[in-house]
C-alpha positions in Angstrom: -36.2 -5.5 -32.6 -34.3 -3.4 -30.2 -31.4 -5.3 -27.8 -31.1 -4.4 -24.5 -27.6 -3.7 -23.1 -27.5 -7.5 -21.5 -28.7 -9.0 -24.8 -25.7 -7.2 -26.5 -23.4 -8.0 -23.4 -24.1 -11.9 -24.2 -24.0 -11.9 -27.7 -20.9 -10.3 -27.6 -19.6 -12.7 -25.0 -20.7 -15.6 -27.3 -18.9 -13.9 -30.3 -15.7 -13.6 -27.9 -15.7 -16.9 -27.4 -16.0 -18.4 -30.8 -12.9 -16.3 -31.9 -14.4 -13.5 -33.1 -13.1 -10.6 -30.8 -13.8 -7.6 -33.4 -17.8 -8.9 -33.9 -18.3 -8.7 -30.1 -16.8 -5.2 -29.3 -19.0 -4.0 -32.3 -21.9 -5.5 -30.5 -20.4 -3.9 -27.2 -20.4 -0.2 -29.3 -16.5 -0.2 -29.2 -14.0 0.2 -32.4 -12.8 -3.0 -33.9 -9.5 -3.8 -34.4 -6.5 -4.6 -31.9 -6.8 -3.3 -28.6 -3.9 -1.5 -27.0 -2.3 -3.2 -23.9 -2.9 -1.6 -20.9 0.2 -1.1 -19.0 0.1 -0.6 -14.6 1.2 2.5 -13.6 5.0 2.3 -12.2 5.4 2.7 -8.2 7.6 5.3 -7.0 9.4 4.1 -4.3 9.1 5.8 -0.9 13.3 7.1 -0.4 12.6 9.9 1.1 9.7 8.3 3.4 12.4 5.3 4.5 15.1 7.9 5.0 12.9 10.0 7.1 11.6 7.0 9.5 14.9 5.1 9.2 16.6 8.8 11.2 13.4 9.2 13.2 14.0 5.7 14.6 17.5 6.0 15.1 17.4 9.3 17.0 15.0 8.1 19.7 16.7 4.7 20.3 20.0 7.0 20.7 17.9 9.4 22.9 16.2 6.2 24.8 19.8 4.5 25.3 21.3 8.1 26.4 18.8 8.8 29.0 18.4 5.5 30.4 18.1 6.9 34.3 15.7 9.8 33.0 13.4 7.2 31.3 13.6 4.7 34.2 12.2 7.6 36.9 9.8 9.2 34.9 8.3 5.7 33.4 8.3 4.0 36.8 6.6 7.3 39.3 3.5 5.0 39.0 -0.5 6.8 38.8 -1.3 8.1 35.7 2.7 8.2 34.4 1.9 4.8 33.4 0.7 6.1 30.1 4.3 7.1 29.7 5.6 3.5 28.5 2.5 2.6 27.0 2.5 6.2 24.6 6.7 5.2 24.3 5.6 1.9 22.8 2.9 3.2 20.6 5.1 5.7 19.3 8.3 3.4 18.9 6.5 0.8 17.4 4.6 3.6 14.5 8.2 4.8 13.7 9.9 1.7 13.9 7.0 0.3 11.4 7.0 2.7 9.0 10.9 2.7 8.5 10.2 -1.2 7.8 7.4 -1.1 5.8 9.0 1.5 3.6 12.2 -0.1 3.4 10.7 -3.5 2.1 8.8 -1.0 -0.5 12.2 0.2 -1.6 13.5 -2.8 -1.7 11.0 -4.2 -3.7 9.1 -6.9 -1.9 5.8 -6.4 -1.8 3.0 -8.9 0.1 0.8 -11.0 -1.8 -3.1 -9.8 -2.8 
């Protein structure tokens, strides 16, 4: 009588289960014997990525703080130059973010799955 791959899949499971770990992965078609650990792969950290963000941010909070008057008349004209502040948001809040997220990377704290 021929086993079908589920049939081998339980009878395996039920030799796992007694204690018999090499009987089941001969059922499953695998060699006996000790199984080597498998090991995550490492995580580079993202340096370069926080470095990058980290000087991004800081030149365009200089450049906002420099040109205060500049921003303030070209973000207040009114019309359609109200997508100025909204796309300054955006695009402070993307830099700003990523500098963040890649410094708690580098720093090792990671969220939670």
């Amino acid at each position: 009588m021929k086993l079908s791959q589920f049939d081998k899949t339980m009878v395996a499971m039920a030799f796992a289960e007694a204690g018999e770990p090499d009987t089941a992965r001969e059922f499953l078609g695998e060699p006996a014997g000790p199984r080597k650990a498998h090991c995550p792969a490492v995580k580079k950290k993202p340096l370069g990525a926080m470095l990058f963000f980290g000087v991004v941010s800081l030149v365009f909070y200089a450049a906002l703080i420099s040109q205060q008057d500049l921003v303030m008349n070209i973000f207040t004209m009114g019309g359609w130059h109200a997508v100025f502040p909204v796309g300054a948001a955006f695009l402070f809040s993307f830099v700003h973010g990523a500098f963040a997220s890649n410094l708690l990377a580098v720093l090792g704290l990671e969220a939670h799955k």
